[in-house]
VOGU-3710 file (C-alpha; in Angstrom, 3 decimals, decimal comma):
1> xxxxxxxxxx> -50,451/6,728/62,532  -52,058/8,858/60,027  -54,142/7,826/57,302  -52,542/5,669/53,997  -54,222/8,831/52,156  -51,859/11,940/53,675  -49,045/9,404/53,320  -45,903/11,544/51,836  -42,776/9,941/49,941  -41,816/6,329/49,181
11> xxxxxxxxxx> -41,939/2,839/51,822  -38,511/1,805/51,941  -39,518/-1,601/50,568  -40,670/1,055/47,519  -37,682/2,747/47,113  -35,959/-1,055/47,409  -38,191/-1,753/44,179  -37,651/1,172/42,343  -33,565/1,069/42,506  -33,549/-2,405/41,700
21> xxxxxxxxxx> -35,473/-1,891/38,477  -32,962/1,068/37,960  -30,025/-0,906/38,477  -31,390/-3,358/36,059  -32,202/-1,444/33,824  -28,916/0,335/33,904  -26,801/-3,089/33,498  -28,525/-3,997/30,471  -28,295/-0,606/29,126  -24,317/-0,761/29,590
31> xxxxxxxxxx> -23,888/-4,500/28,440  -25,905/-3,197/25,057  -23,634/-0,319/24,832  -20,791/-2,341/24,929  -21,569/-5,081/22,715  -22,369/-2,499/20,642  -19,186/-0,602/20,987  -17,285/-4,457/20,296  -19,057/-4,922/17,590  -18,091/-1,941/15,841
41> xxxxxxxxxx> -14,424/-2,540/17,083  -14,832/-5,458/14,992  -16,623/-4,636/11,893  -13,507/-1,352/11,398  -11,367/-4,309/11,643  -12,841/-6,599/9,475  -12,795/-3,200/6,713  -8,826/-3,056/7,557  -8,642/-6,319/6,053  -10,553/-5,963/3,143
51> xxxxxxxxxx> -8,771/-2,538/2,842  -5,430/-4,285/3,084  -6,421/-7,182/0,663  -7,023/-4,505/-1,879  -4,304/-2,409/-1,533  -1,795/-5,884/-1,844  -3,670/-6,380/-5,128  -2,639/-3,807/-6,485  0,780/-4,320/-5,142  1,342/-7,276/-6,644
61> xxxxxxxxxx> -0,462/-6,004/-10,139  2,834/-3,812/-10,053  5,267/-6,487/-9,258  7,476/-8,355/-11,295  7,656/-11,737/-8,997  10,458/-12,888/-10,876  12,813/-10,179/-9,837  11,488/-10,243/-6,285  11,488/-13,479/-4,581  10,472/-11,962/-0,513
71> xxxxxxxxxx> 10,014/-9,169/0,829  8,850/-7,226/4,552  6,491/-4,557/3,679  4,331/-2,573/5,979  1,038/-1,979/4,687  -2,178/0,218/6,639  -0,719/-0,626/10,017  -0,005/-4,540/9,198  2,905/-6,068/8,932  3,399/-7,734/5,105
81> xxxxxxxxxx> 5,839/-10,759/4,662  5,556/-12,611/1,270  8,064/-15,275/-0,212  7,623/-16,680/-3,693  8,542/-19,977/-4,881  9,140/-21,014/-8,900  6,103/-23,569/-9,316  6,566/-24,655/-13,409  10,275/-23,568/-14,979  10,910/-20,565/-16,778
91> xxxxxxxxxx> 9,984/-21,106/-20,035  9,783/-18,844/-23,348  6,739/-16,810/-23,987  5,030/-17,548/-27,132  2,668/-14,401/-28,574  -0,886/-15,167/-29,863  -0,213/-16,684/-33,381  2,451/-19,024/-31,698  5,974/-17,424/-32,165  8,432/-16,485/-29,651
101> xxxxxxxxxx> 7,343/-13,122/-27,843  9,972/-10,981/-26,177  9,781/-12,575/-22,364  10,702/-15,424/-20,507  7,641/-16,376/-17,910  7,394/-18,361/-14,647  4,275/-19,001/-12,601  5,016/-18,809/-8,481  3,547/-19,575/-5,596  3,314/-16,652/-3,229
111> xxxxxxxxxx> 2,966/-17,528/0,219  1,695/-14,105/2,180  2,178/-13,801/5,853  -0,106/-10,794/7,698  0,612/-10,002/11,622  -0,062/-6,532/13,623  1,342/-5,834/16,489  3,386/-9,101/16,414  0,164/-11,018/16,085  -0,236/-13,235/13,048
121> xxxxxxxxxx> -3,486/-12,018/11,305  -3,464/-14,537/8,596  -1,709/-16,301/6,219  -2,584/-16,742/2,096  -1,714/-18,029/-1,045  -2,029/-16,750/-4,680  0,135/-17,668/-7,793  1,433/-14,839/-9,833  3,381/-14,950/-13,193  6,442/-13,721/-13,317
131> xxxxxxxxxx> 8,315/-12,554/-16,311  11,881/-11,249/-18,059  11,911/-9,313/-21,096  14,900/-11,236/-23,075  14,806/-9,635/-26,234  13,235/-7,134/-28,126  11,410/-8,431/-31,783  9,770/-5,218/-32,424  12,827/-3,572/-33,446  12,920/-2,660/-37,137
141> xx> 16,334/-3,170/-38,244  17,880/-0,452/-40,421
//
Protein backbone atom coordinates (compact mmCIF):
# COMPACT_ATOMS: atom_id res chain seq x y z
CA UNK A 1 0.00 0.00 0.00
CA UNK A 2 1.42 3.35 -0.42
CA UNK A 3 1.44 6.02 1.96
CA UNK A 4 -2.16 8.02 3.05
CA UNK A 5 0.11 11.09 1.79
CA UNK A 6 0.54 10.11 -2.26
CA UNK A 7 -3.08 8.99 -1.93
CA UNK A 8 -4.88 10.28 -5.36
CA UNK A 9 -8.82 10.80 -5.78
CA UNK A 10 -11.76 10.15 -3.43
CA UNK A 11 -12.53 6.66 -0.90
CA UNK A 12 -15.65 5.42 -2.18
CA UNK A 13 -17.21 5.86 1.26
CA UNK A 14 -16.05 9.77 0.21
CA UNK A 15 -17.58 9.97 -2.89
CA UNK A 16 -20.80 8.11 -0.97
CA UNK A 17 -20.68 11.39 1.29
CA UNK A 18 -20.22 13.87 -1.13
CA UNK A 19 -23.32 12.73 -3.55
CA UNK A 20 -25.48 12.38 -0.73
CA UNK A 21 -24.95 15.96 0.39
CA UNK A 22 -25.47 16.77 -3.41
CA UNK A 23 -28.56 14.99 -3.69
CA UNK A 24 -29.73 16.78 -0.66
CA UNK A 25 -28.93 19.62 -1.43
CA UNK A 26 -30.45 19.33 -4.83
CA UNK A 27 -34.03 18.14 -3.37
CA UNK A 28 -34.33 21.05 -1.27
CA UNK A 29 -33.21 23.29 -3.93
CA UNK A 30 -36.14 21.88 -6.27
CA UNK A 31 -38.88 21.68 -3.46
CA UNK A 32 -37.92 25.67 -2.89
CA UNK A 33 -38.20 26.24 -6.51
CA UNK A 34 -41.40 24.86 -6.65
CA UNK A 35 -43.09 26.23 -3.77
CA UNK A 36 -41.88 29.13 -5.09
CA UNK A 37 -43.16 28.66 -8.55
CA UNK A 38 -46.92 27.65 -6.59
CA UNK A 39 -46.83 30.41 -4.85
CA UNK A 40 -46.63 32.72 -7.59
CA UNK A 41 -49.27 30.53 -9.48
CA UNK A 42 -51.29 31.65 -6.70
CA UNK A 43 -50.65 35.17 -5.91
CA UNK A 44 -51.45 35.92 -10.33
CA UNK A 45 -54.56 34.28 -9.33
CA UNK A 46 -55.47 35.91 -6.39
CA UNK A 47 -54.73 39.50 -8.79
CA UNK A 48 -57.35 37.83 -11.40
CA UNK A 49 -59.79 38.16 -8.78
CA UNK A 50 -59.23 41.40 -7.57
CA UNK A 51 -58.88 42.32 -11.32
CA UNK A 52 -62.26 40.77 -11.99
CA UNK A 53 -63.95 42.34 -8.84
CA UNK A 54 -63.01 45.65 -10.30
CA UNK A 55 -63.84 45.35 -13.64
CA UNK A 56 -67.71 43.96 -12.39
CA UNK A 57 -67.77 47.27 -10.49
CA UNK A 58 -67.69 49.08 -12.99
CA UNK A 59 -70.06 46.88 -14.81
CA UNK A 60 -72.62 47.22 -12.66
CA UNK A 61 -71.88 51.25 -12.18
CA UNK A 62 -73.19 51.08 -15.91
CA UNK A 63 -76.16 48.95 -15.37
CA UNK A 64 -79.60 49.73 -15.01
CA UNK A 65 -80.67 46.52 -12.71
CA UNK A 66 -84.12 47.23 -13.30
CA UNK A 67 -84.08 46.57 -16.97
CA UNK A 68 -81.78 43.58 -16.52
CA UNK A 69 -82.87 41.01 -14.16
CA UNK A 70 -79.77 37.97 -15.19
CA UNK A 71 -77.43 37.71 -17.26
CA UNK A 72 -74.12 35.16 -18.50
CA UNK A 73 -71.24 37.35 -19.07
CA UNK A 74 -67.68 36.35 -19.58
CA UNK A 75 -65.34 38.50 -17.91
CA UNK A 76 -61.00 38.14 -17.91
CA UNK A 77 -61.30 34.42 -18.51
CA UNK A 78 -64.23 33.79 -15.77
CA UNK A 79 -67.36 32.88 -16.30
CA UNK A 80 -70.05 35.77 -14.86
CA UNK A 81 -73.68 34.67 -13.91
CA UNK A 82 -75.71 37.28 -11.90
CA UNK A 83 -79.59 37.23 -11.16
CA UNK A 84 -81.30 40.10 -9.39
CA UNK A 85 -84.20 39.95 -7.22
CA UNK A 86 -86.70 43.19 -6.32
CA UNK A 87 -85.91 43.49 -2.42
CA UNK A 88 -88.37 46.82 -1.39
CA UNK A 89 -91.20 47.73 -4.32
CA UNK A 90 -90.75 50.17 -6.87
CA UNK A 91 -91.55 53.22 -5.52
CA UNK A 92 -91.43 57.02 -6.81
CA UNK A 93 -88.27 58.96 -6.49
CA UNK A 94 -88.54 62.03 -4.52
CA UNK A 95 -85.61 64.89 -5.41
CA UNK A 96 -83.80 66.67 -2.50
CA UNK A 97 -86.43 69.28 -1.32
CA UNK A 98 -89.07 66.38 -1.29
CA UNK A 99 -91.07 66.48 -4.63
CA UNK A 100 -91.50 63.88 -7.14
CA UNK A 101 -88.21 63.52 -9.33
CA UNK A 102 -88.44 62.03 -12.79
CA UNK A 103 -87.72 58.07 -11.85
CA UNK A 104 -89.25 55.26 -10.37
CA UNK A 105 -86.46 53.29 -8.06
CA UNK A 106 -86.11 49.72 -6.71
CA UNK A 107 -83.32 48.37 -4.54
CA UNK A 108 -82.24 44.46 -5.60
CA UNK A 109 -80.46 41.91 -4.43
CA UNK A 110 -77.84 40.69 -6.85
CA UNK A 111 -76.75 37.33 -6.34
CA UNK A 112 -73.24 36.88 -8.48
CA UNK A 113 -72.07 33.48 -9.42
CA UNK A 114 -68.04 33.25 -10.61
CA UNK A 115 -66.70 29.72 -12.11
CA UNK A 116 -63.60 29.11 -14.66
CA UNK A 117 -63.22 26.36 -16.38
CA UNK A 118 -66.54 24.93 -15.04
CA UNK A 119 -65.24 25.39 -11.54
CA UNK A 120 -67.25 27.60 -9.21
CA UNK A 121 -64.78 30.34 -8.00
CA UNK A 122 -67.15 32.05 -5.73
CA UNK A 123 -70.31 33.28 -5.14
CA UNK A 124 -71.42 37.14 -3.80
CA UNK A 125 -73.94 39.43 -2.97
CA UNK A 126 -74.37 43.25 -3.38
CA UNK A 127 -77.67 45.32 -3.62
CA UNK A 128 -77.91 47.78 -6.40
CA UNK A 129 -80.70 50.38 -7.12
CA UNK A 130 -82.42 50.16 -9.93
CA UNK A 131 -84.34 52.84 -11.65
CA UNK A 132 -87.01 54.02 -14.65
CA UNK A 133 -87.13 57.42 -15.85
CA UNK A 134 -91.17 57.94 -15.93
CA UNK A 135 -91.42 61.37 -16.78
CA UNK A 136 -89.60 64.26 -17.58
CA UNK A 137 -90.27 67.65 -15.05
CA UNK A 138 -87.55 69.63 -16.51
CA UNK A 139 -89.38 70.36 -19.55
CA UNK A 140 -90.34 74.02 -19.91
CA UNK A 141 -93.62 74.08 -21.46
CA UNK A 142 -94.16 76.57 -24.29
Amino acid sequence: MSPRGHQQGFSLLEAIVAMTIMATSGLALFSWFSQSYEGFIRLEEVQARHQLMDDLDAYFATLNIQQEQSQRIQVNGFDVVWTSKLVEPVQQGRSSVGGLSNFELGLYDVNIEISRDQRLIGEYQTRLAGYRQVRNLNVNPG
